[in-house]
N, C-alpha and C positions, 0 to 999 in steps of 0.2 A: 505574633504582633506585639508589638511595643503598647506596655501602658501608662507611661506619662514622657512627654516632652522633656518637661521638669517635674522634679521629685515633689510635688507641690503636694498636699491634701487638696480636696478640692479642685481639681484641674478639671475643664469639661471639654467635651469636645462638642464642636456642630456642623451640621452639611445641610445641604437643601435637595430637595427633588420637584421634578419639573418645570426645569427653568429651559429647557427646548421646545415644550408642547405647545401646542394652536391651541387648546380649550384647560377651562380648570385653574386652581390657584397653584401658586408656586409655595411648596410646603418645606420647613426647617422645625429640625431637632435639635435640642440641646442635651448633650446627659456628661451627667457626675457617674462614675465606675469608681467602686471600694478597689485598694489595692489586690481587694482577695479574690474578684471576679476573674474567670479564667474560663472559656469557649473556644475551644477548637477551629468551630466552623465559624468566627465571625469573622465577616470579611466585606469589604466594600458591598452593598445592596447589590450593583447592577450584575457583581460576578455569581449570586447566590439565584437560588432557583427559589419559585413562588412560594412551593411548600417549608424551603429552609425560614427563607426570612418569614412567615408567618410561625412556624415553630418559635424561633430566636425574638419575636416581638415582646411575646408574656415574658419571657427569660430574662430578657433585658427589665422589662414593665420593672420585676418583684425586685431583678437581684441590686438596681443601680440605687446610690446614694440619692439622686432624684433627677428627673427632668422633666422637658418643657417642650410641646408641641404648637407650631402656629401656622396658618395658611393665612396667605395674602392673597387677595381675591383681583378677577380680572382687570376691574377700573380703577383700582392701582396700580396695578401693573403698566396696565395702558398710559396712565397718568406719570409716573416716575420713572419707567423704564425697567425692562427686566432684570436687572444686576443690582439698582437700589432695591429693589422687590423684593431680590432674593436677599442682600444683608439686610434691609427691614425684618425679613421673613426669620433671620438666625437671631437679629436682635429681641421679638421678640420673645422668642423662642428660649432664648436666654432670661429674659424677663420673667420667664414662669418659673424659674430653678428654685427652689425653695430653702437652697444654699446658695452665698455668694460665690462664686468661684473668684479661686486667688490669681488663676489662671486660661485662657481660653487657648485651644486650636481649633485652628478655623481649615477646611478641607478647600482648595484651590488657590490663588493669589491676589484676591483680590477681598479687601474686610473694612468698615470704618471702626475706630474706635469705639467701646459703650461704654459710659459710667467708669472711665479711665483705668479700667481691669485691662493688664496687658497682655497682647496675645501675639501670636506667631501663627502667620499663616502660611500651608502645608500642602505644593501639590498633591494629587493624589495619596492624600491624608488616610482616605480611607480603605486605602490596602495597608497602613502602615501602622496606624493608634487605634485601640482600643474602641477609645470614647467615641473616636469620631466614625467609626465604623459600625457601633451602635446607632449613635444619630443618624446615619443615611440608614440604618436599617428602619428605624421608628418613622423616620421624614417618609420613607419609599411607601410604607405600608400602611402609614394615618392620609397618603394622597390618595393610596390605593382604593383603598376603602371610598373617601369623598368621590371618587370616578365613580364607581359603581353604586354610589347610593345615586347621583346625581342624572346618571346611565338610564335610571327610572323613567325619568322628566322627559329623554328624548332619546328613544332608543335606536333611533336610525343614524346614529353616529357611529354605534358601535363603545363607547368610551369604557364597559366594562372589560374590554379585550385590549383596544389599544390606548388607553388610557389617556386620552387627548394630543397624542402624539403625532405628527402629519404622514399618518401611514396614507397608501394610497386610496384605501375607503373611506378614508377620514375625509380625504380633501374631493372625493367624488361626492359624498354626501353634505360636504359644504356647496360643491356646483349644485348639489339637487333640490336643498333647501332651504339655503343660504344659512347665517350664521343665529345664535344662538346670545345670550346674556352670560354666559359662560364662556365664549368665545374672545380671544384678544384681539383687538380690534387694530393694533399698533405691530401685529405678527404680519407676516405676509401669508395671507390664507387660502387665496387660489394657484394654484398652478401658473409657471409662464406659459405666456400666450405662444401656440407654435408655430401659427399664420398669421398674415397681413394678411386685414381687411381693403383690399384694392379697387 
């Protein structure tokens, strides 16, 4: 994998997770990588298996120059839409860096500007940089975790397994119990209808 865009010090990259799921917030990573970090196995979150990216989290934690975790929670979501949610979710995210970055990559096409740092934003970014293949490692695995603490509260979802995702237990368990404070209210959460009522 490539690690910088541009040759910048300070370049971060960022990604989000959970911007398809019915339940749970939509979470963004920010991270700075030293030119001297060097992992084999990182690679986009969704392509690594539970036990990698949980390995690669602490890895990432010690060896990055720094970064920044933030989840945006469902009645924003509901409230602004899921795409502002989700660049809220990176600009936060950004906001907790403890360095400024001279530079951002943003992982898919679509980013508003922050605080006039200019960036480039990078389909499928995170097969391709570093940073930002960190950041959806941290993003996938700081949601991961909020599912399954949250999994407590209402375990007849299931969300420590399918992580708010609209698997089809998921959206049988919304027929069975209806929905949740956890829930998006602006997602479409039942199933289509497959009969008229006549």
């Amino acid at each position: 994998m490539l690690k910088y865009y541009q040759e910048k010090e300070f370049e971060a990259g960022t990604d989000e997770a959970g911007r398809g799921c019915l339940a749970g917030p939509v979470t963004a990573a920010a991270v700075i990588l030293p030119i001297s970090f060097a992992e084999e196995s990182l690679n986009d979150s969704k392509k690594l298996s539970v036990s990698t990216r949980n390995r690669l989290r602490p890895l990432i934690e010690v060896s990055a120059t720094c970064y920044g975790i933030a989840h945006i929670q469902t009645d924003v979501i509901d409230d602004i839409n899921i795409l502002n949610a989700s660049i809220l979710a990176m600009h936060k995210a950004i906001g907790k860096l403890s360095k400024v970055p001279k530079f951002l990559i943003v992982d898919g096409n679509r980013f508003k500007p922050i605080n006039e740092i200019p960036y480039k934003c990078i389909v499928k970014g995170d097969s391709k940089f570093q940073s930002i293949a960190a950041a959806s490692i941290l993003a996938k695995t700081y949601r991961d975790a909020f599912m399954e603490k949250i999994h407590e509260e209402f375990p007849m979802y299931n969300w420590k397994q399918n992580k708010g995702y609209g698997t089809k237990e998921h959206r049988q368990a919304i027929i069975d119990y209806g929905i949740t404070k956890y829930h998006r209210k602006s997602f479409k959460l039942f199933p289509l209808q497959l009969t008229l009522n006549i």
